[in-house]
PDB file of N, CA, C, O and CB in Angstrom:
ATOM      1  N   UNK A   1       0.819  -1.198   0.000  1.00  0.00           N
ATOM      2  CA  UNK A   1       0.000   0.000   0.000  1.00  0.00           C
ATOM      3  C   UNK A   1       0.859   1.256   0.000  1.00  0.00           C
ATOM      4  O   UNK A   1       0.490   2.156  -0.753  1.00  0.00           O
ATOM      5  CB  UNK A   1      -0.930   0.001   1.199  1.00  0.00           C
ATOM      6  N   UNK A   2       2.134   1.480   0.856  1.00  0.00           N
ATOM      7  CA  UNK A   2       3.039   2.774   1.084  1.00  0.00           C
ATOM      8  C   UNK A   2       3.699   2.614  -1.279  1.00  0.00           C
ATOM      9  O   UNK A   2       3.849   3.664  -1.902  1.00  0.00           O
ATOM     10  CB  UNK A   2       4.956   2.261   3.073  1.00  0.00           C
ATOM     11  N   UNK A   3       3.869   1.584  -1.810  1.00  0.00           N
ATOM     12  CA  UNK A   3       4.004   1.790  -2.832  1.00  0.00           C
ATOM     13  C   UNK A   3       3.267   2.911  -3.534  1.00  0.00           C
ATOM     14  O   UNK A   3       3.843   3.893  -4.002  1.00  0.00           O
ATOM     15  CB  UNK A   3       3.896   0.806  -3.209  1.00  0.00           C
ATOM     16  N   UNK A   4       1.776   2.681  -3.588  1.00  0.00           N
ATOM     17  CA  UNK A   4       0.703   3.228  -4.197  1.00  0.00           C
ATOM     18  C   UNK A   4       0.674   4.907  -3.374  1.00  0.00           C
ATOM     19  O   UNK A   4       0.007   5.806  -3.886  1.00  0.00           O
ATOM     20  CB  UNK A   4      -0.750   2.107  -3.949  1.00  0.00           C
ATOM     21  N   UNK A   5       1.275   5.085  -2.402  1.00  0.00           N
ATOM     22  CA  UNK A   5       1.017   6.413  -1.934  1.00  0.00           C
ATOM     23  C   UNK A   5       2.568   6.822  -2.240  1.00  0.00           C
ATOM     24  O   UNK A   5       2.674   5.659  -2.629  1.00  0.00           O
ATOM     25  CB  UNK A   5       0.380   6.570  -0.242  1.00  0.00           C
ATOM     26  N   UNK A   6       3.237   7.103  -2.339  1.00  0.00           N
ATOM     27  CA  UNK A   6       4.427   7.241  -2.870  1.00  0.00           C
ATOM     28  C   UNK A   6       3.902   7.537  -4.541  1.00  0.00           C
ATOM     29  O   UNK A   6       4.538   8.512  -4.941  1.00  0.00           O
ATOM     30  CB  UNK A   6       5.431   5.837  -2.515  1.00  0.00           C
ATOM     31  N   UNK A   7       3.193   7.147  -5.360  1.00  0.00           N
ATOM     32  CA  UNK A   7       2.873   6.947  -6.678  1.00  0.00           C
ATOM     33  C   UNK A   7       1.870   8.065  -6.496  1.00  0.00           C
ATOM     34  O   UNK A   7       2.022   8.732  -7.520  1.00  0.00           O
ATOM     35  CB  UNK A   7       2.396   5.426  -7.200  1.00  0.00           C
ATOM     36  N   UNK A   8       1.429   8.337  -6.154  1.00  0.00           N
ATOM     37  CA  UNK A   8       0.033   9.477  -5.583  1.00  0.00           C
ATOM     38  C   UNK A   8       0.610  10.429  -6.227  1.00  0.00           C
ATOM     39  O   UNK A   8       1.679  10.924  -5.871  1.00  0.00           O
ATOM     40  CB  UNK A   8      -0.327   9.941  -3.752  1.00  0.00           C
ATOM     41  N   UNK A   9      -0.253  10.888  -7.562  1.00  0.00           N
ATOM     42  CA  UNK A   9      -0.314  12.435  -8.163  1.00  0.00           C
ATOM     43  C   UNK A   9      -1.199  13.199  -7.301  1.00  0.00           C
ATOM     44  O   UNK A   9      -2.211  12.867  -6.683  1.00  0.00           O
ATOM     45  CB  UNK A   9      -0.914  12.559  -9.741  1.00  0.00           C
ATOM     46  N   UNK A  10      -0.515  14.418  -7.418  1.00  0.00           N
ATOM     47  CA  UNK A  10      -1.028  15.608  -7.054  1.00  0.00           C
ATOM     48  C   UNK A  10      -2.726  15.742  -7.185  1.00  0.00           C
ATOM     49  O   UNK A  10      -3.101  15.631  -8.352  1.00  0.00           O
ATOM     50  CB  UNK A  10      -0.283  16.611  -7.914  1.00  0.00           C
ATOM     51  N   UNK A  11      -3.784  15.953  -6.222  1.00  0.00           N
ATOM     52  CA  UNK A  11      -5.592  16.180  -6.530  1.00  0.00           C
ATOM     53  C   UNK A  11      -5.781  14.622  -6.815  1.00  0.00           C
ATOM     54  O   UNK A  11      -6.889  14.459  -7.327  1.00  0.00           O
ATOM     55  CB  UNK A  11      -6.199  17.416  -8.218  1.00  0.00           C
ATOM     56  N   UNK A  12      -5.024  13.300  -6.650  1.00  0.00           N
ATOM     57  CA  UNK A  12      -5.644  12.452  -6.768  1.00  0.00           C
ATOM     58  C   UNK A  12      -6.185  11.252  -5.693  1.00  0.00           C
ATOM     59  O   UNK A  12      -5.770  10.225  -6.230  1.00  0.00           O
ATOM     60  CB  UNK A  12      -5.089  12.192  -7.584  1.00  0.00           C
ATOM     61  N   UNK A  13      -6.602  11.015  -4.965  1.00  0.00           N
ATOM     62  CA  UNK A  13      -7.196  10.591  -3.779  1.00  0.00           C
ATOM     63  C   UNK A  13      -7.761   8.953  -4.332  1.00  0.00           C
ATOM     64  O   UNK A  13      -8.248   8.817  -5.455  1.00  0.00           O
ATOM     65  CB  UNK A  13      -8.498  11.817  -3.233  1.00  0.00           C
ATOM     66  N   UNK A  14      -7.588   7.659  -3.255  1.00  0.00           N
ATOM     67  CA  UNK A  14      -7.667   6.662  -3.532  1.00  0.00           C
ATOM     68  C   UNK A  14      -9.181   6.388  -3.324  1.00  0.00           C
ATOM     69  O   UNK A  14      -9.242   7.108  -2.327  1.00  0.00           O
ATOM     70  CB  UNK A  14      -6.728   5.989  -2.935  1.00  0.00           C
ATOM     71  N   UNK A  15     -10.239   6.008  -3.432  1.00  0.00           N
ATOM     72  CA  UNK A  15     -11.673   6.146  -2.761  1.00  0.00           C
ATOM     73  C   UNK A  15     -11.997   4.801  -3.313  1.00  0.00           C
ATOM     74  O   UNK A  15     -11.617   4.675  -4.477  1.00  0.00           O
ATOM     75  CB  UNK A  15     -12.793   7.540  -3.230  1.00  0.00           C
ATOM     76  N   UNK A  16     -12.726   3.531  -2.691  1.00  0.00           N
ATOM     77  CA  UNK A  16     -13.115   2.064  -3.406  1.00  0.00           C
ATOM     78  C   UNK A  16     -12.274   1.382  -3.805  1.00  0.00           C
ATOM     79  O   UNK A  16     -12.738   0.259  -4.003  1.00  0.00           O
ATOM     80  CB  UNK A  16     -13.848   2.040  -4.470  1.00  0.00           C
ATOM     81  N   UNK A  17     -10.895   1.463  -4.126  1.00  0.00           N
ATOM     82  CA  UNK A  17     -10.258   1.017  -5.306  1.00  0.00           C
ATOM     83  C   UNK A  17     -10.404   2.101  -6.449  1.00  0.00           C
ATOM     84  O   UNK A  17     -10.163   1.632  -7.561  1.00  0.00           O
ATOM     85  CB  UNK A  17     -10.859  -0.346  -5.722  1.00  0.00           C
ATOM     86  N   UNK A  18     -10.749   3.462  -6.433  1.00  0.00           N
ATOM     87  CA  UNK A  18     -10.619   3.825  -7.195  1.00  0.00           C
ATOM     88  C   UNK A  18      -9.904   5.336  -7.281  1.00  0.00           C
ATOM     89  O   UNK A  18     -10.123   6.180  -6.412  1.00  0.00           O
ATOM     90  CB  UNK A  18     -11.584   3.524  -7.544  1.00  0.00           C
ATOM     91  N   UNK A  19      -9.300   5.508  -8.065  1.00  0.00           N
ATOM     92  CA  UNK A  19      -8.948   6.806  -8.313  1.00  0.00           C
ATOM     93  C   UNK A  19     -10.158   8.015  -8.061  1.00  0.00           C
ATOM     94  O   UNK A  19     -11.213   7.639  -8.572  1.00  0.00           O
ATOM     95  CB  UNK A  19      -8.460   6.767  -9.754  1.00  0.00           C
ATOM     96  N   UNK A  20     -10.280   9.399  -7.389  1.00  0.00           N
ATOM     97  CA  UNK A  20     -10.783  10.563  -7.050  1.00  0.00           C
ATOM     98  C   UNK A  20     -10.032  11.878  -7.133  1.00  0.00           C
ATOM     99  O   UNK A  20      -8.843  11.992  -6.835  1.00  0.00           O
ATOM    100  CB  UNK A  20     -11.158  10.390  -5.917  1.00  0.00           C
ATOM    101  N   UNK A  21     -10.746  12.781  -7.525  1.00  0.00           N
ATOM    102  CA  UNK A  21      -9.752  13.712  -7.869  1.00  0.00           C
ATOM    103  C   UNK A  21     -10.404  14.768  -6.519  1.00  0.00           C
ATOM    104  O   UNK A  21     -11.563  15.165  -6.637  1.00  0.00           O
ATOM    105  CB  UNK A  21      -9.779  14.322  -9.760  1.00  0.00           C
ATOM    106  N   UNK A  22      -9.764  15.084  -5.542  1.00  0.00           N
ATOM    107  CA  UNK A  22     -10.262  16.120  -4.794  1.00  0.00           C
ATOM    108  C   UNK A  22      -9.897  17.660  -4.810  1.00  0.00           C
ATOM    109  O   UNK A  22      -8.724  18.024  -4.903  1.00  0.00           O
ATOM    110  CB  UNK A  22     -10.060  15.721  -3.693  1.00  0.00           C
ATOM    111  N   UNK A  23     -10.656  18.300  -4.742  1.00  0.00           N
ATOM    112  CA  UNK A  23      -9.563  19.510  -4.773  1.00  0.00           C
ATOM    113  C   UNK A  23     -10.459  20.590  -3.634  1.00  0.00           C
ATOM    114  O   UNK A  23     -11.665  20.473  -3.415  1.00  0.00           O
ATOM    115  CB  UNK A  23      -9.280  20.323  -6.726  1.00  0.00           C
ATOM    116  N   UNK A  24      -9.763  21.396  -3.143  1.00  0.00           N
ATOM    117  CA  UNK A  24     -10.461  21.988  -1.971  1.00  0.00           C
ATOM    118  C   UNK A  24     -10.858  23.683  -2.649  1.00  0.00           C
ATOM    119  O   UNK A  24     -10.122  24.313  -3.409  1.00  0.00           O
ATOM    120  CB  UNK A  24      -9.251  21.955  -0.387  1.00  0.00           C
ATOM    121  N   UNK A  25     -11.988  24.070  -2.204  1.00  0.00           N
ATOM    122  CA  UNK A  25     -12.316  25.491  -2.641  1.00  0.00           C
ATOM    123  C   UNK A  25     -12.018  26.410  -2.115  1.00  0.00           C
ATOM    124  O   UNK A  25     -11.602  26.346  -0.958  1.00  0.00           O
ATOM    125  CB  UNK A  25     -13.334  25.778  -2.751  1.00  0.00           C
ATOM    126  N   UNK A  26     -12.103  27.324  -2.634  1.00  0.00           N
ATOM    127  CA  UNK A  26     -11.122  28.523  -2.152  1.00  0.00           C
ATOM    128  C   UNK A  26     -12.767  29.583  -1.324  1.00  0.00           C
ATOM    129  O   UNK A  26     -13.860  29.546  -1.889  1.00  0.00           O
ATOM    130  CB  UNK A  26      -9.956  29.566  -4.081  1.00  0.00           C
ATOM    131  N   UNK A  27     -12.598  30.197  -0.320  1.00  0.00           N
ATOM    132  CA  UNK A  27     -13.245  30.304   0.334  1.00  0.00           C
ATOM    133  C   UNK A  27     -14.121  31.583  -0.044  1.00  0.00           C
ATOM    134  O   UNK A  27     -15.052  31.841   0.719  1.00  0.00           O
ATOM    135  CB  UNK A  27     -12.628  30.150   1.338  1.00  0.00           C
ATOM    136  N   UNK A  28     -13.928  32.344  -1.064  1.00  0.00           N
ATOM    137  CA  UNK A  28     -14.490  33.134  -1.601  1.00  0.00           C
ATOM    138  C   UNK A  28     -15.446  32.710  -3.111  1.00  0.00           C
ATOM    139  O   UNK A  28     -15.873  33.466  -3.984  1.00  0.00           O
ATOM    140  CB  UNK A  28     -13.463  34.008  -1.668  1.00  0.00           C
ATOM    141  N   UNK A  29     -15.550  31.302  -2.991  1.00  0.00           N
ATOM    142  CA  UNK A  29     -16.835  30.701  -3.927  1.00  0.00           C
ATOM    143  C   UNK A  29     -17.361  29.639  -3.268  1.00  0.00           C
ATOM    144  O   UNK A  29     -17.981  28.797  -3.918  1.00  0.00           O
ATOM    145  CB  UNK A  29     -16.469  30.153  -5.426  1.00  0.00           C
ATOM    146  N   UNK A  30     -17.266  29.558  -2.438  1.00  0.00           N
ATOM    147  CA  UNK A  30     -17.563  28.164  -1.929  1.00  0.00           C
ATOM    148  C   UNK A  30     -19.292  28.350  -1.642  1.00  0.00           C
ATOM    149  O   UNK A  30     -19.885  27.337  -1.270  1.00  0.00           O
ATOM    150  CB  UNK A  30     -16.510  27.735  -0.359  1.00  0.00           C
ATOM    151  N   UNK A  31     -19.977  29.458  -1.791  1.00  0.00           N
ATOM    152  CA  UNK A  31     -21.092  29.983  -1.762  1.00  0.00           C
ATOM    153  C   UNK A  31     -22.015  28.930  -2.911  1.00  0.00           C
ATOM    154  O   UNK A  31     -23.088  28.333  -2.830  1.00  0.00           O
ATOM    155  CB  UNK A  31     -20.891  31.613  -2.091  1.00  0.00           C
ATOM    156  N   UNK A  32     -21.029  29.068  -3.911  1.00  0.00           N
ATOM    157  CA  UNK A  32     -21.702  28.715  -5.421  1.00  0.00           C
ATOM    158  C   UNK A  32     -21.655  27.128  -5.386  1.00  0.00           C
ATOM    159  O   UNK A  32     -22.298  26.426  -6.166  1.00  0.00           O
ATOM    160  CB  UNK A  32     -20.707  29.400  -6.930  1.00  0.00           C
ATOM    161  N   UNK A  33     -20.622  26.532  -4.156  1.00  0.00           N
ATOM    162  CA  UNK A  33     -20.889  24.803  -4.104  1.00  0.00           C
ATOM    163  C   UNK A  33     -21.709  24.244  -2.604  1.00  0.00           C
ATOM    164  O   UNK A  33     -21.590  23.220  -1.930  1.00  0.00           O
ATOM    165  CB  UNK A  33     -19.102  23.914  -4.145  1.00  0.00           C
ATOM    166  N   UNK A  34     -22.456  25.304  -2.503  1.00  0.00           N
ATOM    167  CA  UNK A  34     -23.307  24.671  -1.432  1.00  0.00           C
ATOM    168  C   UNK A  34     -22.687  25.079   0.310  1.00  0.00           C
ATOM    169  O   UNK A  34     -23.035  24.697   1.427  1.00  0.00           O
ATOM    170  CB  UNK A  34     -23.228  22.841  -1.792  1.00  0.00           C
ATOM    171  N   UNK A  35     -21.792  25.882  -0.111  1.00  0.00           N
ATOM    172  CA  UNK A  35     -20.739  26.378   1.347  1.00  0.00           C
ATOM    173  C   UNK A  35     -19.715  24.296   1.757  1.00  0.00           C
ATOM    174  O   UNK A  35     -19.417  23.809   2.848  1.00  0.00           O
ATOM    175  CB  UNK A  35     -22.581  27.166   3.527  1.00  0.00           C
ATOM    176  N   UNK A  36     -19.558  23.832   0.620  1.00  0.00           N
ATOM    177  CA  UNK A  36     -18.600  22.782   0.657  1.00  0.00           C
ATOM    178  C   UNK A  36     -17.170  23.152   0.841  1.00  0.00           C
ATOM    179  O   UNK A  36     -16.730  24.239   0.467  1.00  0.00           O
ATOM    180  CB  UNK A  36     -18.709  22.059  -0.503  1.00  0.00           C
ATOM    181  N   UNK A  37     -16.524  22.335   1.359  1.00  0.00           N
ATOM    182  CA  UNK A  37     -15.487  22.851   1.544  1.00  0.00           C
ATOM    183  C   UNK A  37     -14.107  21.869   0.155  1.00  0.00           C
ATOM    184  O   UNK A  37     -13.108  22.314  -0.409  1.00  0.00           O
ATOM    185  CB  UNK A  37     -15.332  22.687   3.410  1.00  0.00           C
ATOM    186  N   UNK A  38     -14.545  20.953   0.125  1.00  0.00           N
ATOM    187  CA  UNK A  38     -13.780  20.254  -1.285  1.00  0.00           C
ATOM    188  C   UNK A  38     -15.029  19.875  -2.575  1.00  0.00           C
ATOM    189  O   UNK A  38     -16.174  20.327  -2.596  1.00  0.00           O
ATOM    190  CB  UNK A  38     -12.885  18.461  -0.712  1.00  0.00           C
ATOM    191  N   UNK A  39     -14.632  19.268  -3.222  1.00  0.00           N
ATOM    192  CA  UNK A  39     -14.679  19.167  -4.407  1.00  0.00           C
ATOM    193  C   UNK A  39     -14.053  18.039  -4.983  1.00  0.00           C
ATOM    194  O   UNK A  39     -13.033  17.957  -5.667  1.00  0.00           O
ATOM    195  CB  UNK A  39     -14.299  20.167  -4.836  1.00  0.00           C
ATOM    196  N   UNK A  40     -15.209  16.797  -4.404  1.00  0.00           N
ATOM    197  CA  UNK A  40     -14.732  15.549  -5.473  1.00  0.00           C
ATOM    198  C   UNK A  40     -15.086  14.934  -6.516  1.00  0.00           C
ATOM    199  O   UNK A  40     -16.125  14.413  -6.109  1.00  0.00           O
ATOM    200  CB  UNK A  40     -14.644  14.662  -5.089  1.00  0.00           C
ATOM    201  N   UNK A  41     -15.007  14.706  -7.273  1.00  0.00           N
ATOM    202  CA  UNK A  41     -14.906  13.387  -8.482  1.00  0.00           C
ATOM    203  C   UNK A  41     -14.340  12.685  -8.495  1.00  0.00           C
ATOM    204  O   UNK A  41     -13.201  12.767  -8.037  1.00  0.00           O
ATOM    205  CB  UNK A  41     -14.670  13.415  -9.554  1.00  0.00           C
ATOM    206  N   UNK A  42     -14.910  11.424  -9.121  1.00  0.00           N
ATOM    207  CA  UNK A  42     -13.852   9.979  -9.557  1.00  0.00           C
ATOM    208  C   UNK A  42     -13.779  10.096 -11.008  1.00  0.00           C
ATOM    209  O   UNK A  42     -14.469  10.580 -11.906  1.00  0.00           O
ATOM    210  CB  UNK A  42     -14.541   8.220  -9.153  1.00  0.00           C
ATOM    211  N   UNK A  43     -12.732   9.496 -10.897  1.00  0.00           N
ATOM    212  CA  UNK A  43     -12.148   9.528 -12.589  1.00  0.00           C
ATOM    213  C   UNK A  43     -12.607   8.133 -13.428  1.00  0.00           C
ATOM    214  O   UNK A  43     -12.571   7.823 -14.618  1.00  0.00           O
ATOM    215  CB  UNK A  43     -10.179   9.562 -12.630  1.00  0.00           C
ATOM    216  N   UNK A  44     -13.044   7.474 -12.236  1.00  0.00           N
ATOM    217  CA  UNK A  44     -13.430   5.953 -13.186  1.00  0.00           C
ATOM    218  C   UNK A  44     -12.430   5.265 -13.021  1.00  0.00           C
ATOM    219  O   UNK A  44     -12.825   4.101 -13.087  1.00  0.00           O
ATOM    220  CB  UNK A  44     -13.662   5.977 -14.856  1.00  0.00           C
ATOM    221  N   UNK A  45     -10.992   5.285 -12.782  1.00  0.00           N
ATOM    222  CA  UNK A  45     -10.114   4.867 -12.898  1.00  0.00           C
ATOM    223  C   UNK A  45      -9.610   3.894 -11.690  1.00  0.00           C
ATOM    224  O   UNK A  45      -9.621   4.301 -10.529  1.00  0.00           O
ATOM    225  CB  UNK A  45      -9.526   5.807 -13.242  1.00  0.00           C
ATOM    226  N   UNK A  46      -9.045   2.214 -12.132  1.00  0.00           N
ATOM    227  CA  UNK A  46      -8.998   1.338 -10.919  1.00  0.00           C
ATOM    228  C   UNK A  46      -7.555   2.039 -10.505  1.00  0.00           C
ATOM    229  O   UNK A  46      -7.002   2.829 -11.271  1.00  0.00           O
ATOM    230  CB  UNK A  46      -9.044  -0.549 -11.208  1.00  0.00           C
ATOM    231  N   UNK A  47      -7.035   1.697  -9.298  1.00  0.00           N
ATOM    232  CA  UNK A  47      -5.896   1.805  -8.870  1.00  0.00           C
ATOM    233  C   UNK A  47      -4.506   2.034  -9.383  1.00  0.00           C
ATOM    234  O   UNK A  47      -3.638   2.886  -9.196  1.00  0.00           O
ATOM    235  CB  UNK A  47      -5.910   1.056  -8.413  1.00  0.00           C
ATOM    236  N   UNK A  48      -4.657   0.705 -10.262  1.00  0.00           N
ATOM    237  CA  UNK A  48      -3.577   0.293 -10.945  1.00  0.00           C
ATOM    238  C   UNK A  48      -3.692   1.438 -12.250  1.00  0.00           C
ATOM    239  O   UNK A  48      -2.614   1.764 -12.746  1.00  0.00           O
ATOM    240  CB  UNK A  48      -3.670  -1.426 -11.320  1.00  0.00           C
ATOM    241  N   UNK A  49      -4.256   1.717 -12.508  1.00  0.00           N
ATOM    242  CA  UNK A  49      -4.300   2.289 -13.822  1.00  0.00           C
ATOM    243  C   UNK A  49      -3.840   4.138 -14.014  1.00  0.00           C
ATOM    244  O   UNK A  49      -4.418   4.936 -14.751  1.00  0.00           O
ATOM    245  CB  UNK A  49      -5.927   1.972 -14.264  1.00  0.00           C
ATOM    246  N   UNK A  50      -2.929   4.359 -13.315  1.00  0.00           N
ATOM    247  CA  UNK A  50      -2.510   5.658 -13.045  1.00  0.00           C
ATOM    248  C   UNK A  50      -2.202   6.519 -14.074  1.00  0.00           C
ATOM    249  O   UNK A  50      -2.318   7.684 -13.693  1.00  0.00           O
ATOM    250  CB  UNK A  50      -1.525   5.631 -12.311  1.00  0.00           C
ATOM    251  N   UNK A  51      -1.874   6.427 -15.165  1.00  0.00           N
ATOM    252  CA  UNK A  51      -2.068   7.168 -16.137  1.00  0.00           C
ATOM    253  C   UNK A  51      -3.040   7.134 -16.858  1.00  0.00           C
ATOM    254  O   UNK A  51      -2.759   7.588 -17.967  1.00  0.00           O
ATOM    255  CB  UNK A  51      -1.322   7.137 -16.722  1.00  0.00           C
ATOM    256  N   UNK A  52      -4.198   6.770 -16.759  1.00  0.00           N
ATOM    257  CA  UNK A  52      -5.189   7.183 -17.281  1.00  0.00           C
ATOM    258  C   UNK A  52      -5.673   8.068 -16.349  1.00  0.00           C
ATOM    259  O   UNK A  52      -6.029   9.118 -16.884  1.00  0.00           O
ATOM    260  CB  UNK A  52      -5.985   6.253 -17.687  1.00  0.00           C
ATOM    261  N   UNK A  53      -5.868   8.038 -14.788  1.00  0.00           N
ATOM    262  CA  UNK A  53      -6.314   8.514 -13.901  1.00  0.00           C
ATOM    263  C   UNK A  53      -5.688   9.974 -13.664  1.00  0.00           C
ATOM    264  O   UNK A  53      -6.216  10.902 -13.052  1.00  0.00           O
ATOM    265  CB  UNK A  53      -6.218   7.610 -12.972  1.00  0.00           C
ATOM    266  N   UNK A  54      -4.412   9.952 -14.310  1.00  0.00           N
ATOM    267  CA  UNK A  54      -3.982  11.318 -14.410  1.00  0.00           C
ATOM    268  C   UNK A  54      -4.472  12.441 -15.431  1.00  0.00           C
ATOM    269  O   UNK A  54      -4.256  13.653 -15.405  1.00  0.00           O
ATOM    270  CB  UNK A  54      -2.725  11.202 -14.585  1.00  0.00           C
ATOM    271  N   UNK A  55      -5.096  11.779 -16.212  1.00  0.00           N
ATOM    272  CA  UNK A  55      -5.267  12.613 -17.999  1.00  0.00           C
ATOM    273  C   UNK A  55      -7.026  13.623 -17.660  1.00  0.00           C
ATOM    274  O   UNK A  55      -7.570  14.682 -17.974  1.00  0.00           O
ATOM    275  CB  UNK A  55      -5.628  10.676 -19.952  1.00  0.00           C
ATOM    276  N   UNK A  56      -7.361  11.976 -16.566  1.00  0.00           N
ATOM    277  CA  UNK A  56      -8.886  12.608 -16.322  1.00  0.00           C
ATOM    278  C   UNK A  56      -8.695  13.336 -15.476  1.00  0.00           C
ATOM    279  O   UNK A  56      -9.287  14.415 -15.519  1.00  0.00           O
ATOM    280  CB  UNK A  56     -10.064  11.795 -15.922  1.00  0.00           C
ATOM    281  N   UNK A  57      -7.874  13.073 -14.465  1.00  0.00           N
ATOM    282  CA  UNK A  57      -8.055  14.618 -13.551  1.00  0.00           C
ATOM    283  C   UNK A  57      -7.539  15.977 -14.317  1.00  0.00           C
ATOM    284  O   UNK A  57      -8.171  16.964 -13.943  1.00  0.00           O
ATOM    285  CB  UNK A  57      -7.023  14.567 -12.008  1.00  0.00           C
ATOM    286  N   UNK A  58      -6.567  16.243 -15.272  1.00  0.00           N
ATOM    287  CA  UNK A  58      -6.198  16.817 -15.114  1.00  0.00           C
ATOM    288  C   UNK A  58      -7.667  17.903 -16.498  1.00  0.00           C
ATOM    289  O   UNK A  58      -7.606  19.082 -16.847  1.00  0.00           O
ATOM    290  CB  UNK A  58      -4.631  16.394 -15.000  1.00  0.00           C
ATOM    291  N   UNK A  59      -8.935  16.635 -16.963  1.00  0.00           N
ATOM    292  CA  UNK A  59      -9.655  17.221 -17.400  1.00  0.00           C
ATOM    293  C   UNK A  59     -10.772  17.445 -16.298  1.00  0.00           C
ATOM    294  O   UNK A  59     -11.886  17.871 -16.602  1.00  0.00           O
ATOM    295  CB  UNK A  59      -9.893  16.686 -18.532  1.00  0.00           C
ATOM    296  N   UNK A  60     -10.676  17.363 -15.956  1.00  0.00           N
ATOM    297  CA  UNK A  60     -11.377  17.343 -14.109  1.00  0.00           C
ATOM    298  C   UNK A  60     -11.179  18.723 -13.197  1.00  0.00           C
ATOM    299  O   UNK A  60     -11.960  19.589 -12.802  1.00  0.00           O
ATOM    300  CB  UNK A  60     -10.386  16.000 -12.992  1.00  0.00           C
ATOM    301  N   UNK A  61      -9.947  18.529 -13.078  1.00  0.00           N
ATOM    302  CA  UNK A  61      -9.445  19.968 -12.850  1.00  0.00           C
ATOM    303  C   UNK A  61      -9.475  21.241 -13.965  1.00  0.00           C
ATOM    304  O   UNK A  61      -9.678  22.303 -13.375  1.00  0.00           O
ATOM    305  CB  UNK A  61      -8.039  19.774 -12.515  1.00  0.00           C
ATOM    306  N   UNK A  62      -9.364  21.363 -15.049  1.00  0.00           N
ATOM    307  CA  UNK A  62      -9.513  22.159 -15.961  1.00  0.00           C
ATOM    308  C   UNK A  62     -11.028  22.637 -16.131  1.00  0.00           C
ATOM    309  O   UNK A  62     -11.286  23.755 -16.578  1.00  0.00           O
ATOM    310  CB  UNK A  62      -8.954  21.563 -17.048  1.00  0.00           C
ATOM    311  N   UNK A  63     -12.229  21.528 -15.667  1.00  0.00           N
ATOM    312  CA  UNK A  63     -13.728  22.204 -15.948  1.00  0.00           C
ATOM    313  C   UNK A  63     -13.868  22.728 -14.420  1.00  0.00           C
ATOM    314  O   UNK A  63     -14.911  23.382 -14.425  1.00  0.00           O
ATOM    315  CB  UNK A  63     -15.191  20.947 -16.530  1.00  0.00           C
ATOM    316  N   UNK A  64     -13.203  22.761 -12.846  1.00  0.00           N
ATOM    317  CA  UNK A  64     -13.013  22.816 -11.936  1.00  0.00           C
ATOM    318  C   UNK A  64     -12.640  24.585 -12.000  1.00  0.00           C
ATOM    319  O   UNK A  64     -12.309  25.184 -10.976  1.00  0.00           O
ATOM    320  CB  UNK A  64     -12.166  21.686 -11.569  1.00  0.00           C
TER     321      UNK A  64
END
């Protein structure tokens, strides 16, 4: 398991077996997400599969 966190990109969070992209809001919109304080999605992506899981966050983060 310390393998797989060591491997951990940046906004990407392990959730089921699956890849999540979290990212936390900045406190001057957080109005517009319900007064939340993060911001998750899953990427679809199993564990193992880290470069795919990177491509979606990083389209994840870009509509973010």
């Amino acid at each position: 398991m310390s393998f797989i966190k060591e491997k951990n990109p940046s906004y990407l969070v392990i959730h089921r077996r699956k890849w999540q992209v979290k990212l936390t809001i900045p406190i001057d919109v957080r109005w517009a997400f319900e007064n939340k304080t993060t911001f998750k999605r899953s990427t679809g992506c199993d564990i193992i599969d880290v470069e795919p899981a990177i491509i979606e966050r990083d389209k994840i983060v870009a509509k973010f």
